[in-house]
N, C-alpha and C positions, 0 to 999 in steps of 0.2 A: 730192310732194317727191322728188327724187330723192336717190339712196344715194351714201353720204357717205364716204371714206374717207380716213383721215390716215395719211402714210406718212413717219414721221419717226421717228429712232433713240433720239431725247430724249423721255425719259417726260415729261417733264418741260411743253415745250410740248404734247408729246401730250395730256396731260390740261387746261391754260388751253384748247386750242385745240377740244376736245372740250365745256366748259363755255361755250366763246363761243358757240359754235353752238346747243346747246343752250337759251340763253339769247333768242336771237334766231328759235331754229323748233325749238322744244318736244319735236315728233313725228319728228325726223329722223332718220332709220336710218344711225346713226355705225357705220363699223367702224375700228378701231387696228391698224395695221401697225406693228413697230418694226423692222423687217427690208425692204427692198426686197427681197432674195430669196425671202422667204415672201409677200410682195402678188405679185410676180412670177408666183412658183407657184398660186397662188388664181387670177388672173386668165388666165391659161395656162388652167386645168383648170375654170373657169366662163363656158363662153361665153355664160350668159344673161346673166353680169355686161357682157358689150360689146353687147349688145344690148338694154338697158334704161337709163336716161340716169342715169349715174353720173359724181360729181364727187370728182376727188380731190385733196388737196392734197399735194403731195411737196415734202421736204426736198432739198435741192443735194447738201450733205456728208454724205453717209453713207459706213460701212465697207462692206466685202465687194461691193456695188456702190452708185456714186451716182448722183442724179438723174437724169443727163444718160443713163448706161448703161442707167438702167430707161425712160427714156423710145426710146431705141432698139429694145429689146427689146420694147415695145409698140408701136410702130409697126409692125414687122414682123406680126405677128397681126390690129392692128385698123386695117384700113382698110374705106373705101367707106362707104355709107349706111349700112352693118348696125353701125356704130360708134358708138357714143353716149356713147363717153367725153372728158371734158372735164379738162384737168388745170392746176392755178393752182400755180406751183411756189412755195414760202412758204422765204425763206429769211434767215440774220445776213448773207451775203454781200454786202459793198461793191462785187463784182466786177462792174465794170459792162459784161466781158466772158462772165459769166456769164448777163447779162441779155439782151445781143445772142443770145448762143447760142439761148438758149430761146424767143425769137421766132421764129427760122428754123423751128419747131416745128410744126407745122399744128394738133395736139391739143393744146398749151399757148394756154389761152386768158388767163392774166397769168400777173402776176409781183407777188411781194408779200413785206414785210421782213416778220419776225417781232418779235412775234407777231401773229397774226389778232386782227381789231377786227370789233364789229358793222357799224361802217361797210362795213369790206373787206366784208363776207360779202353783205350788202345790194347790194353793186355786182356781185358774184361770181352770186348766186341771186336 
């Protein structure tokens, strides 16, 4: 199973989106971000984390930086084969210019409204 990270400001879905998973793969090594500047820093300062097949799900709107800035910001560090990170951005947004965007992505592999469903997570893993 690979490591599992939720990176959304809302404890809120944090936690349904933590208990979906949960629910659907028992043994999965969840971690909670509610700050894109502290998953930021974690994955900056853990390079085993891009070199072991880790999926995360990132929120669009957050404060202090959003999706779209933490996925820049990852790009710039994780390229090439030695990258195994995979990211499904889970968001309320209607914007179906936000959706465009995130395709342009190489490492976003969907795009999905909230909240995460077993369904989603089954198509996802």
């Amino acid at each position: 199973m690979k490591k599992i990270f939720l990176i959304d400001d809302d404890e809120i879905f944090n936690f349904i989106h933590q208990q979906v998973i949960l629910q659907a793969f028992p043994d999965a090594e969840i971690t909670i971000f509610d700050s894109s500047m502290m998953a930021l820093d974690y994955f900056e300062s853990n390079a085993q984390c891009i070199a072991e097949p880790t999926l995360i799900f990132l929120d669009i709107n957050m404060p202090e930086m959003n999706g779209f800035e933490f996925l820049e910001r990852v790009e710039k560090f994780c390229t090439g084969p030695n990258c195994n990170i995979s990211i499904c951005m889970v968001t309320s947004s209607l914007n179906e210019k936000d959706m465009k965007k995130a395709k342009t992505y190489d490492i976003v592999k969907g795009y999905f409204d909230k909240p995460l469903t077993s369904n989603t997570l089954k198509s996802v893993l």
